[in-house]
N, C-alpha and C positions, 0 to 999 in steps of 0.2 A: 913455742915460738921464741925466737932470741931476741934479746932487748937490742932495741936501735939507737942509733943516734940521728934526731931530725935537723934537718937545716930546711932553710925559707928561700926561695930565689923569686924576684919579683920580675916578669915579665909581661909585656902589652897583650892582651886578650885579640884574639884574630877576628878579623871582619866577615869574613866566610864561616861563621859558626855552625852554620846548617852544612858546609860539605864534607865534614866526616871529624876528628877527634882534631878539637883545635889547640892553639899553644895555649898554656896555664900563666893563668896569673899568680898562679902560687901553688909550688910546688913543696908537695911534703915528702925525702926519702929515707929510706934506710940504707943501712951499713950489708943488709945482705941480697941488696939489688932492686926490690919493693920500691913504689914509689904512688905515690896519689896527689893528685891534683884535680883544682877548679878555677871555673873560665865561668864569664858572661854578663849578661847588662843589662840593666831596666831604661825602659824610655816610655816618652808617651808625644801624645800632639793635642795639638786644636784644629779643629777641619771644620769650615764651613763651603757649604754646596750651594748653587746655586744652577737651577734647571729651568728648562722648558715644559710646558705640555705635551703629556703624550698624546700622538697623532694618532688618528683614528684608522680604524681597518689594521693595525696590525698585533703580533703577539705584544703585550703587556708588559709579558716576563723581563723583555729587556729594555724597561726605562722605569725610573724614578722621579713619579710627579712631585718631586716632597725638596722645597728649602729648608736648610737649618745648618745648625752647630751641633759638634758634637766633643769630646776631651775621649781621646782612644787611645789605644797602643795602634804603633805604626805598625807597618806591613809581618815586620817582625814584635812576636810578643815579647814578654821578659825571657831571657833564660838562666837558668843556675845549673851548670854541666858536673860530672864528676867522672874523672877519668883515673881509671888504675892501670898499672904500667907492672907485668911480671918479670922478672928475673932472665936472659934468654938463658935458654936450656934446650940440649940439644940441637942445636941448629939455629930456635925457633923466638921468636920476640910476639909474644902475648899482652893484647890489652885491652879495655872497655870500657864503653863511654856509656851514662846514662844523664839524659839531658832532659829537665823540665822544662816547659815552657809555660807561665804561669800567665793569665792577662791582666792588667790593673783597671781596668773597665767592666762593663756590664752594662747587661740592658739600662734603655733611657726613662728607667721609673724609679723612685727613690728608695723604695725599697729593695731593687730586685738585688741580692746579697749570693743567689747560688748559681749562674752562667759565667763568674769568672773561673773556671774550669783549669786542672792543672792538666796540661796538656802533653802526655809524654812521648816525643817525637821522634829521641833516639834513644835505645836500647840494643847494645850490640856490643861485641865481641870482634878481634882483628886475630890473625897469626898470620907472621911475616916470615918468609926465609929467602932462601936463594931462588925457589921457584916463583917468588913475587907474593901477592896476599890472598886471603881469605875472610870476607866480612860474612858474619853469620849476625842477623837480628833485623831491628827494624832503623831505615836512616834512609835519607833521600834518597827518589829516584833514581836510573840513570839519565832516562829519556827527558827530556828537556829542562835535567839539572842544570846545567849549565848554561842554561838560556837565560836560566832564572838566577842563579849567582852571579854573571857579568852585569844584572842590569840594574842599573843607578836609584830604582825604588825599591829595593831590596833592606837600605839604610834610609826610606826615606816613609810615605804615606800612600801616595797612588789614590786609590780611586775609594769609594764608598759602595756598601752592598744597598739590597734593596733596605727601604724605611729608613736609610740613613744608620745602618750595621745596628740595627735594633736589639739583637740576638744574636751579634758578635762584641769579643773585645778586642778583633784586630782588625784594620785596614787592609784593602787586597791591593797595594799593590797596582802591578799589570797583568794581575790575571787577565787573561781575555783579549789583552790588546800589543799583542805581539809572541805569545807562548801562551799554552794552559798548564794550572797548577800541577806540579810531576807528585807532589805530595809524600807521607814519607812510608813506606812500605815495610812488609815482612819480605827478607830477601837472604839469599846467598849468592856471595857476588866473588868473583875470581878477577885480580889484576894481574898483567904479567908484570915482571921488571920491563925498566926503562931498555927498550935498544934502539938502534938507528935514531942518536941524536935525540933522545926526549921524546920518543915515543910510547903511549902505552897505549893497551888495548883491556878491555874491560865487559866482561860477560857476566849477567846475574839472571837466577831463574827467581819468581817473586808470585808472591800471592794472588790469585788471577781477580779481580773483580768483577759485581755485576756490569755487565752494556746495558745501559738505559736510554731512555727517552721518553718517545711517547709511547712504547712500548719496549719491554724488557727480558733481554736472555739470560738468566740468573743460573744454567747448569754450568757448570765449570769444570770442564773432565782433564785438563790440561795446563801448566804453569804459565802464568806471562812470563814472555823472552824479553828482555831490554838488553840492549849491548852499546858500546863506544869506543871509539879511535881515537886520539889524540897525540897532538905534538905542542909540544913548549918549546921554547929555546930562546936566540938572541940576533936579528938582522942588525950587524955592526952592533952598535950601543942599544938597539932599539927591542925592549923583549915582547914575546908576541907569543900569543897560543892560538892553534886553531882545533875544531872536532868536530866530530860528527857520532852522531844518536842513533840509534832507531827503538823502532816496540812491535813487535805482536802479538795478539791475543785471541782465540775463537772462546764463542761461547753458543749455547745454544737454548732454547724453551719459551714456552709461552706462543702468544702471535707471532714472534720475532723469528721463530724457526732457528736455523744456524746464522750468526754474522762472522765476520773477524773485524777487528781491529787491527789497525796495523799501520806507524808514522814514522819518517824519518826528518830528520834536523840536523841542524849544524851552526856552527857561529864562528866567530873568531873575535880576539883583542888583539891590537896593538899598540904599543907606547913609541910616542913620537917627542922625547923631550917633554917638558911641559901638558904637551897635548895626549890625549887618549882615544881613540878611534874603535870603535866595538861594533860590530852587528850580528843577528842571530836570523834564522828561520827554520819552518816545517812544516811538513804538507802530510797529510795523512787521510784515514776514515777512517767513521767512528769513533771520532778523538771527542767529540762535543764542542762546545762552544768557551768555557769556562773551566771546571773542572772534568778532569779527562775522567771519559769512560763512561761512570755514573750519572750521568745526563745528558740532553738533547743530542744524544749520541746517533738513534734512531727515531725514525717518520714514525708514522701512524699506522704503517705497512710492516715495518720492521726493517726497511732501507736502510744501510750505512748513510749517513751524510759527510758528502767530503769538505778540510777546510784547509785554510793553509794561511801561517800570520811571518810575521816578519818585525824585526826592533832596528831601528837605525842609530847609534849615538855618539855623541861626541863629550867629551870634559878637558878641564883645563884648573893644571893646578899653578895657582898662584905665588910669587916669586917672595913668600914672607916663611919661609922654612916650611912650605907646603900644607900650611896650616888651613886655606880658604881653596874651594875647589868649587866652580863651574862647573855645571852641565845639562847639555840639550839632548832628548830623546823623543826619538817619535817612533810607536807600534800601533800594529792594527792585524788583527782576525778578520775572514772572510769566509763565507757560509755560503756552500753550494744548495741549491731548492731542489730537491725532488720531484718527485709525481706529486705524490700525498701533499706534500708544503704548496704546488703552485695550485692544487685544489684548495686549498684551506685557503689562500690569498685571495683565489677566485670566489669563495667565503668570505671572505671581509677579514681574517685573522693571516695576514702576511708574516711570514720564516723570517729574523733577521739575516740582513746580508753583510753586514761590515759594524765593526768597533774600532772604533780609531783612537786614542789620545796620545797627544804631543805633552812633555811636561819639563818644564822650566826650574833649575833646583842648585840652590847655593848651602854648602856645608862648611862649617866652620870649628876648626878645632880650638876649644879655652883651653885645652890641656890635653895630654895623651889619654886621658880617660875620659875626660866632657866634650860632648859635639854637640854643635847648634844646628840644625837643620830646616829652612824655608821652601816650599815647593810650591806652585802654582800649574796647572794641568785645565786644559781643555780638552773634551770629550766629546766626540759626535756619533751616533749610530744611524743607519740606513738600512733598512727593510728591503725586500725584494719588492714592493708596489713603488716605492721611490721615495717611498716619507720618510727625513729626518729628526732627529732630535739631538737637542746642545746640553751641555752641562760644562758649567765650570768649578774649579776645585780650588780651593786655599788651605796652604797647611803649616804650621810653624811645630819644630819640635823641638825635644832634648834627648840623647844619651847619657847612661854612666856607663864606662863600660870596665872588665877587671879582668 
């Protein structure tokens, strides 16, 4: 190998880390095209909850009788990225990201020392040319990516799991209450180039997973589809994207016989000056309620359940060199009943029907690499017998980021 000579170039680490090979904070190259860099940032919060009782006669699974505190990583864990950049050759521009994600929390008992888990979420490989890209490895979805990267608790805390994330060390976020987690997969994924003004279109075949619920199709004879459309560009001064999603998936065995899966979505941004205008949704079956696929996907029959959620949001950034940024959101999931589920109500154990939370959220930047982070969220869920429950959420946090 020939000796190099290295240089340093210091750049701002990207906010969208999870949507594919982000900019470096520090770039190492060589003299015969080589090049390696790393990106990403530690954060954590304080989250105290604050609930109601759950209501009698329905499923459990979805409320949390439990007040407290807790010290977590927000929605997002730590990460430490490392990206290699090859030489182009032939045509062809080659490169790969392998990104941990580490958590600085742990179960809520003083000794528990082995659930902070290094979490590896991207591992993958890119080749670029004139016919557009080729991602080979594992890196977020497609289907409801983008639902999940426009939305403001992304950078922030969101919501708490059951026991107050006992045997988590991250926050969820919105899962649940306006999109389900697209999570990050084994996939090979084809982008074309940009035409007709910023448009791209995007097909990946991906590792199929189990459909669960209350019962479960675990044979897999076929890849899940995910694909998406998109356009960027700029109304006058004002920049704006909008897309659209979808997934399908069959599987089959067990009670569950054959099902499919299969959701579409869409969303858009727009920048209005100062202001920022977003909304997302998706309607599908078999998605679940939380995370897609793998749960309350299917009845007790082996029925798909259909559902369909939606995020509405607004922010507003602040006229002090854009350092303090505003913002209001509200999502919510909705959970169609069954046969099987309005038996089980007529049981005494009622299906969720609706997760809602609105959440209230000021960020502040001390520096291009320090961010202050405050959220407040209330939560409400309704059942298909008509009983609700509340929860309220407090969160203060901090970034580094590189």
């Amino acid at each position: 190998m020939k000796s190099r000579r290295f240089s340093f170039v210091a750049a701002l680490a990207a906010l969208v880390l999870l949507a594919g090979t982000a900019n470096a904070a520090v770039v190492v190259g060589g003299s015969d095209g080589w090049s390696f860099s790393t990106d990403g940032m530690v954060n954590l919060f304080a989250v105290y909850q604050t609930s109601d009782n759950i209501p009698d006669g329905v499923n459990s699974a979805y409320a949390i009788d439990q007040e407290g505190f807790r010290i977590k990583n927000g929605f997002l864990p730590n990460i430490l990225a490392f990206n290699i950049k090859a030489p182009t050759m032939k045509g062809l521009d080659m490169g790969a990201r392998i990104g941990f994600y580490p958590s600085s929390a742990h179960e809520n008992r003083k000794n528990a020392r082995f659930d902070s888990q290094i979490d590896l979420r991207e591992v993958f490989f890119t080749v670029d040319g004139c016919f557009g890209q080729f991602m080979i490895g594992k890196g977020l979805s497609l289907f409801l990516g983008d639902n999940l990267l426009t939305e403001q608790t992304l950078m922030g805390a969101g919501r708490l799991a059951g026991a107050l994330n006992a045997g988590l060390g991250v926050t969820l976020g919105r899962i649940g209450y306006g999109y389900l987690y697209p999570n990050f997969n084994s996939q090979i994924r084809y982008t074309t180039p940009e035409f007709m003004n910023g448009t791209k279109i995007q097909f990946g075949i991906y590792d199929p997973s189990v459909i669960d619920g209350d019962t479960t199709a675990d044979v897999t004879n076929m890849p899940r589809l995910e694909g998406q459309i998109s356009n960027a560009g700029k109304i006058g001064d004002n920049p704006y994207k909008v897309y659209f999603n979808a997934l399908w998936q069959d599987a089959k065995g067990g009670t569950a016989g054959d099902v499919t899966a299969w959701g579409t979505a869409g969303g858009f941004v727009l920048g209005m000056g100062a202001f920022e205008l977003s909304g997302s949704g998706f309607y599908g079956k078999a998605l679940g309620t939380n995370t897609m696929l793998d749960a309350d996907s299917l009845d007790a029959n082996g029925k798909e359940r259909k559902s369909f959620g939606y995020i509405g949001q607004i922010t507003y950034t602040m006229p002090n060199e854009g350092k303090t940024k505003l913002g209001l959101s509200y999502g919510e999931n909705r959970f169609g009943e069954t046969d099987a589920d309005e038996a089980a109500r007529a049981g005494g154990n009622a299906f969720i029907k609706k997760q809602g939370m609105v959440t209230g959220m000021i960020t502040h930047d001390i520096t291009p690499n320090l961010k202050l982070v405050g959220e407040v969220s209330y939560i409400n869920h309704e059942w298909h017998n008509g009983a609700n429950w509340e929860v309220e959420m407090f969160s203060v946090g901090t970034f580094f980021l590189w």
